[in-house]
C-alpha positions in Angstrom: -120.2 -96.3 -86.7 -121.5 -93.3 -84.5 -121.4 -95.9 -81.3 -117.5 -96.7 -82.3 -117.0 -92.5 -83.2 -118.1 -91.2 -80.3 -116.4 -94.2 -77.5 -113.0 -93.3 -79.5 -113.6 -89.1 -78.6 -114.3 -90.4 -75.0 -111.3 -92.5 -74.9 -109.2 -89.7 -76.0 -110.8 -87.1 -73.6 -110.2 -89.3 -70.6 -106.3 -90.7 -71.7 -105.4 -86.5 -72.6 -107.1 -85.7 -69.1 -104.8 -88.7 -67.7 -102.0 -87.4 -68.7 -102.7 -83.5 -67.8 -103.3 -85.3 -63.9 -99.9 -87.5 -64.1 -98.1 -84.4 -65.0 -100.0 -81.6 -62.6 -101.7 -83.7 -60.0 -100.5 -86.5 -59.0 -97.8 -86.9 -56.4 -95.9 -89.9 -57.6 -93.9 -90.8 -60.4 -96.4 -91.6 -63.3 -95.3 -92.3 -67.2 -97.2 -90.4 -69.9 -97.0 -91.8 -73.1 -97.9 -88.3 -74.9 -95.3 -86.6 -72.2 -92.9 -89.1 -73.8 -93.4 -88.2 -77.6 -93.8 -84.5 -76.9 -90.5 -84.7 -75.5 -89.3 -87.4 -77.4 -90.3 -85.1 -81.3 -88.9 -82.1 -79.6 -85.2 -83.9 -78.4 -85.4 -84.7 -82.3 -85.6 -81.7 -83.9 -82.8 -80.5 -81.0 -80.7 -83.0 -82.4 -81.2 -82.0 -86.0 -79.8 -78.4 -84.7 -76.4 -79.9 -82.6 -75.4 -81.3 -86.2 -75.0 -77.7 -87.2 -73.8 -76.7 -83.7 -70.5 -77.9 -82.6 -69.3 -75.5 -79.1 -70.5 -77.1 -75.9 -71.4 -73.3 -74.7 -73.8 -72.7 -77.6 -75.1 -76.0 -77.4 -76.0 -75.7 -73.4 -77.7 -72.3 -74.5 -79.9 -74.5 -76.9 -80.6 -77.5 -74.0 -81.8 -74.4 -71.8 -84.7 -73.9 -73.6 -85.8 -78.1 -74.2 -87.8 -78.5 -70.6 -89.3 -74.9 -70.5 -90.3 -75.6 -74.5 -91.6 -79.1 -73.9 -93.8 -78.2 -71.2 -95.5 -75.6 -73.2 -95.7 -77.4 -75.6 -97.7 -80.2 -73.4 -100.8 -77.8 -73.3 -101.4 -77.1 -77.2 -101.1 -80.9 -77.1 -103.8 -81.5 -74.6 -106.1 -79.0 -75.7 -105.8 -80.5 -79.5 -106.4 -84.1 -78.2 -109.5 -82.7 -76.0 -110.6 -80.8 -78.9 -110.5 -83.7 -81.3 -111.7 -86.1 -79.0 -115.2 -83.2 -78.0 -115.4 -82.9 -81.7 -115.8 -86.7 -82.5 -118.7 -87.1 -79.6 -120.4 -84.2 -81.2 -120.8 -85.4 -84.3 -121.7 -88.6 -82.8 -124.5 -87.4 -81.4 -125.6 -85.5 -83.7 -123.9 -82.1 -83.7 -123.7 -81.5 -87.2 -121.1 -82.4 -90.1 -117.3 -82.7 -88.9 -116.6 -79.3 -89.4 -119.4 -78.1 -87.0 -118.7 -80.5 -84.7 -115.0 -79.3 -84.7 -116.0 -75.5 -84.6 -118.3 -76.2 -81.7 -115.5 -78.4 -79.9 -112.8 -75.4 -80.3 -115.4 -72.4 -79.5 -116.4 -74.8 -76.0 -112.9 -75.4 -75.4 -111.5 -72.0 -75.4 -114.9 -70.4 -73.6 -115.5 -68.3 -76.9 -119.3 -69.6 -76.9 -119.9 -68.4 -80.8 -121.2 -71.5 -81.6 -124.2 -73.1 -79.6 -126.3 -76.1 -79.4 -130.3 -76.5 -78.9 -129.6 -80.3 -77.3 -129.8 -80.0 -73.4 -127.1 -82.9 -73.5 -124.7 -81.2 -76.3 -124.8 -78.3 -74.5 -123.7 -79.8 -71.2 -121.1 -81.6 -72.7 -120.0 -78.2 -74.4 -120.0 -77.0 -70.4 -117.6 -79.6 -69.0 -115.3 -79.0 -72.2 -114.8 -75.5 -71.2 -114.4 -76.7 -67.6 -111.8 -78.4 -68.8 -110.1 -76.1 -70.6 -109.8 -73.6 -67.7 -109.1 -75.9 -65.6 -105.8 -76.7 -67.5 -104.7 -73.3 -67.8 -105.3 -73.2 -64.1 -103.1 -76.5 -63.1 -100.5 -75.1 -65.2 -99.9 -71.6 -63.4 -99.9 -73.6 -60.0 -97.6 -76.3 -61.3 -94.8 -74.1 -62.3 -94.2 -72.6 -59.1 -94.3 -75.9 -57.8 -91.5 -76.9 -60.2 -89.2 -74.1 -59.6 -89.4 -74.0 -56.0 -87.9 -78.1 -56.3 -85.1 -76.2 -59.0 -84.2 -73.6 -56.0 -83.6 -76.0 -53.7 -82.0 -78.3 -56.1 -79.7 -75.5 -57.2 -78.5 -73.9 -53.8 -76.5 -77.0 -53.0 -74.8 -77.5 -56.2 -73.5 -73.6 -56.1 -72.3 -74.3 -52.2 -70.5 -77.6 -53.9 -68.4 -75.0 -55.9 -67.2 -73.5 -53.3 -66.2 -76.9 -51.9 -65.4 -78.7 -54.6 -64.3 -76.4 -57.1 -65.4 -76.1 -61.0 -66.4 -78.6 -62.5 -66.6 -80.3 -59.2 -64.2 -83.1 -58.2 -63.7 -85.4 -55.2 -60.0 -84.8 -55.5 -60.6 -81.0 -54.7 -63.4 -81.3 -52.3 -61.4 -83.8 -49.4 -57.9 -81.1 -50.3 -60.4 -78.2 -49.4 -62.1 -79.6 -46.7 -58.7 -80.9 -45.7 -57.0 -77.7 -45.6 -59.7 -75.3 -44.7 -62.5 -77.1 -42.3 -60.8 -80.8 -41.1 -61.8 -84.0 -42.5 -63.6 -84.1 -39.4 -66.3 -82.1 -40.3 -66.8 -84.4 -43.7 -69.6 -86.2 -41.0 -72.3 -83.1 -41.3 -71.7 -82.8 -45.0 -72.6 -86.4 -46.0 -75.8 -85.5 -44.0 -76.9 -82.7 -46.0 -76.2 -84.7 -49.5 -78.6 -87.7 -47.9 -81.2 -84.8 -47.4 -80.6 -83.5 -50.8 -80.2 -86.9 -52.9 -83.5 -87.6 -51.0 -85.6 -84.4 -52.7 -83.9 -85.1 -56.0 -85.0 -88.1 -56.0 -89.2 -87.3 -54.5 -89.0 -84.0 -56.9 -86.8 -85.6 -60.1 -89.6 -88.3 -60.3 -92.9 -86.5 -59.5 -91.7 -83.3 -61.5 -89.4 -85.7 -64.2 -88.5 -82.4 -66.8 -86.9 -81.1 -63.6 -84.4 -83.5 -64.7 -83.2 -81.3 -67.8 -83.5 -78.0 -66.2 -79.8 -76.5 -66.6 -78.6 -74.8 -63.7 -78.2 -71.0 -64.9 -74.2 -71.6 -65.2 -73.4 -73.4 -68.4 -70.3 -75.5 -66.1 -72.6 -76.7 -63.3 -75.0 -79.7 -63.2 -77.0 -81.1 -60.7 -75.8 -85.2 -61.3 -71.7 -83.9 -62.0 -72.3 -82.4 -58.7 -73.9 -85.4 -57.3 -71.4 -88.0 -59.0 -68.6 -85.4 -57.1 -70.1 -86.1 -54.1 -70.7 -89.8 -53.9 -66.8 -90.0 -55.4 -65.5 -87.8 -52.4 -67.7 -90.0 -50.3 -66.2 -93.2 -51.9 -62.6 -92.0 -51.2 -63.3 -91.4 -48.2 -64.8 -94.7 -47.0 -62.3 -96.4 -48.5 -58.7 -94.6 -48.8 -58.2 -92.0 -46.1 -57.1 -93.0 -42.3 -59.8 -91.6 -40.3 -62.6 -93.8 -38.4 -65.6 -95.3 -40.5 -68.1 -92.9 -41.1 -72.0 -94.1 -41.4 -73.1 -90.9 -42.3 -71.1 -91.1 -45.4 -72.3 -94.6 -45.9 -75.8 -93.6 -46.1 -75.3 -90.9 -48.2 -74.0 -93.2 -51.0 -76.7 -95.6 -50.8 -79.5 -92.2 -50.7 -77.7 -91.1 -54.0 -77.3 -94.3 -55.7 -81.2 -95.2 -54.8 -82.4 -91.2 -56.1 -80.4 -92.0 -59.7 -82.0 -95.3 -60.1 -85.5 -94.1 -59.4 -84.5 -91.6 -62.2 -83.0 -93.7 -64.3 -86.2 -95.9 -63.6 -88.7 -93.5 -64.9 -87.1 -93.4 -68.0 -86.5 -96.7 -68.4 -83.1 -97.1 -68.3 -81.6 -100.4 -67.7 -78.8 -100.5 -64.9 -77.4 -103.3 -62.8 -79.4 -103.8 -60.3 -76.8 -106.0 -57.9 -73.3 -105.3 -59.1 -70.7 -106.4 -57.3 -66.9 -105.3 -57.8 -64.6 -107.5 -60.0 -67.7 -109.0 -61.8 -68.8 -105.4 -62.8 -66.0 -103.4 -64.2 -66.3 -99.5 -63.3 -65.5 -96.8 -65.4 -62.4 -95.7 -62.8 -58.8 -96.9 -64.1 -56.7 -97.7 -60.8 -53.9 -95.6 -62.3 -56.4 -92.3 -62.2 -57.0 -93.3 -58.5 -54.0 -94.2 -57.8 -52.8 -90.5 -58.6 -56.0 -89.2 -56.6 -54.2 -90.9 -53.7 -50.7 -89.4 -54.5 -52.0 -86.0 -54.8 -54.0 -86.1 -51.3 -51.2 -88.0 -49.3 -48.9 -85.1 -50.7 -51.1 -82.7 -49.5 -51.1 -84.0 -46.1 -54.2 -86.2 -46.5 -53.8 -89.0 -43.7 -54.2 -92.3 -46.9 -54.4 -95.7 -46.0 -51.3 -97.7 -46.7 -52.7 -101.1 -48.5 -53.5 -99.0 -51.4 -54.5 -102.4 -53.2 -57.4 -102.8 -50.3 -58.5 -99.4 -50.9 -58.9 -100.0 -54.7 -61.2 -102.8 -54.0 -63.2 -101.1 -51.7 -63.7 -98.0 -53.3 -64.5 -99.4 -56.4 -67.2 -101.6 -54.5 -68.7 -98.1 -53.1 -68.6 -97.0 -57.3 -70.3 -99.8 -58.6 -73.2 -99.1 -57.3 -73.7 -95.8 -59.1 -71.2 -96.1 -61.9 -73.4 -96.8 -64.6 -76.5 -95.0 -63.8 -74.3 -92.0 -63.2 -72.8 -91.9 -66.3 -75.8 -92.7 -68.7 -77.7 -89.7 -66.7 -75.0 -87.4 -67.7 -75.5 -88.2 -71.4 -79.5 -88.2 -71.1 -78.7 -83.9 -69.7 -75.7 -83.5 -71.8 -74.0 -82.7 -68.7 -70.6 -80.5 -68.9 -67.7 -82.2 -68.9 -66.5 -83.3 -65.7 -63.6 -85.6 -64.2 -64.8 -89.2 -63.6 -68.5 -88.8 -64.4 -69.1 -86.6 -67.8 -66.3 -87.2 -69.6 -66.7 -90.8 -70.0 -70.1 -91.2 -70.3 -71.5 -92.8 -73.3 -73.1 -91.8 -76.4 -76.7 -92.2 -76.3 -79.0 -92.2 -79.6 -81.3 -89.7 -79.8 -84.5 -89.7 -79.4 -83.4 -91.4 -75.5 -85.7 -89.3 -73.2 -88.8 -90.1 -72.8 -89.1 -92.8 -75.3 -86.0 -95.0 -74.1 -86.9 -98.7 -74.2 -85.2 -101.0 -71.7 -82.7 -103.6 -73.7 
């Protein structure tokens, strides 16, 4: 029984300590299964509160607060599953009754010291507990700077993007601007900077994964409408407006439909992973683009006259990242926004980080 007692505190010390390094450490994308109920409870009791809560603006107050909440609350976690798991190879080895052994787990943990042992081994396990529990104090101040450095950089393009593409963000508004005020000609160096971009959202989104629901500090902007804007005004432009083929604007699809799958990846959200256009309806009616086109050609927008042809190709550029696009949208509760937001579907809560492929 002891033998069995004191392997289960082990186990728990070394899968708490696994998930502390997946979260602080590690520079990959690695799944926690506690990360995932943490967030996962606290999504729940968010929900409970939207039933009383009905304005968007309140709401996007309320979905402020989940990723800053959730990754405190990751530390009480950790230290409870450390403390537990101590406690259990104390009294395994004979520590004391359970509530010594938990008394001398908590007073190692925290580095309080008011309880002590006369075993040389107790007391140099009670030493690497309290290693331990300074240690993840001390990954958590160096992670969130870490984290917030990502949101600046995250956040300084999708503020530029109103400027460009108005608020909420649409490709509509981003070609008349660019149109009108800088040339469709100077599309070519834009494209580049949202490759550069979709390609640290998609290293940061997936190392630092509650990035993902960190609001952007006005309650209308979000990082994936801004990116669905984006990959739309791309799309149109491939596809529907006279000018000569563009590669940069090419690649700057494929960089953002590749970022929001490795996102959608990590939470397990199923997508198509080779959709092809008529097989795959998109979420697009023609008659919406069809008045996209109207509206550009009458603002002088050079359009490409086999409107038919430009259908088919642009919705072969938005199959790619119509789906993903939309469910990330409802996993952030993104603001509604033309073509992306305001079609997405309704997710059941808890999605997050305890979504299950289908």
């Amino acid at each position: 029984m002891k033998i069995f007692i004191f392997l289960f505190g082990l186990s728990l010390v070394i899968a708490t300590l696994f998930s502390a390094l997946s979260t602080f450490v590690l520079p990959r994308a690695a799944r926690s299964q506690l990360n995932r109920i943490v967030f996962g409870v606290l999504r729940r009791i968010i929900a409970v509160i939207f039933r009383l809560v009905k304005d968007y603006a309140r709401r996007d107050k309320i979905m402020a607060y989940y990723a800053p909440i959730g990754l405190l609350m990751l530390v009480p976690a950790w230290y409870a599953l450390i403390a537990l798991g101590y406690a259990a190879i104390y009294w395994a080895l004979g520590a004391g009754d359970w509530l010594l052994a938990l008394k001398l787990s908590g007073s190692s943990l925290f580095t309080l010291g008011f309880i002590v042992s006369e075993s040389t081994l107790i007391n140099v396990l009670i030493f690497s507990e309290a290693m331990i529990g300074l240690i993840l104090v001390a990954l958590l101040m160096a992670y969130l700077p870490t984290m917030y450095s990502a949101f600046s950089r995250r956040e300084q393009a999708v503020n530029m993007l109103e400027v460009r593409a108005g608020n909420p963000p649409t490709a509509r508004e981003m070609l008349l601007r660019f149109n009108r005020i800088h040339g469709l000609d100077k599309l070519s160096d834009y494209w580049k900077i949202w490759e550069s971009w979709f390609a640290d959202v998609e290293e940061s989104h997936t190392t630092l994964p509650a990035l993902v629901f960190f609001r952007s500090p006005r309650a209308e902007n979000s990082w994936i409408t801004s990116a669905g804007a984006v990959l739309d005004a791309a799309s149109l432009t491939l596809s529907s407006i006279d000018i000569p083929f563009d590669y940069s604007a090419a690649l700057s699809i494929r960089a953002g439909f590749i970022a929001m799958r490795r996102i959608a990846d990590y939470f397990d959200i199923s997508y198509p992973t080779e959709p092809r256009y008529p097989q795959l309806p998109i979420s697009i009616r023609r008659e919406e683009f069809d008045a996209v086109l109207d509206e550009l050609s009458a603002a002088g927008v050079p359009i490409k006259e086999n409107r038919e042809q430009a259908w088919l190709d642009f919705a072969g550029w938005r199959v790619n990242y119509d789906r993903v696009l939309l469910v990330l949208c409802s996993l952030v509760m993104a603001p509604e926004t033309p073509w992306s937001s305001d079609r997405a579907p309704k997710l059941k809560i808890p999605a997050l980080f305890i979504w299950k492929k289908k």
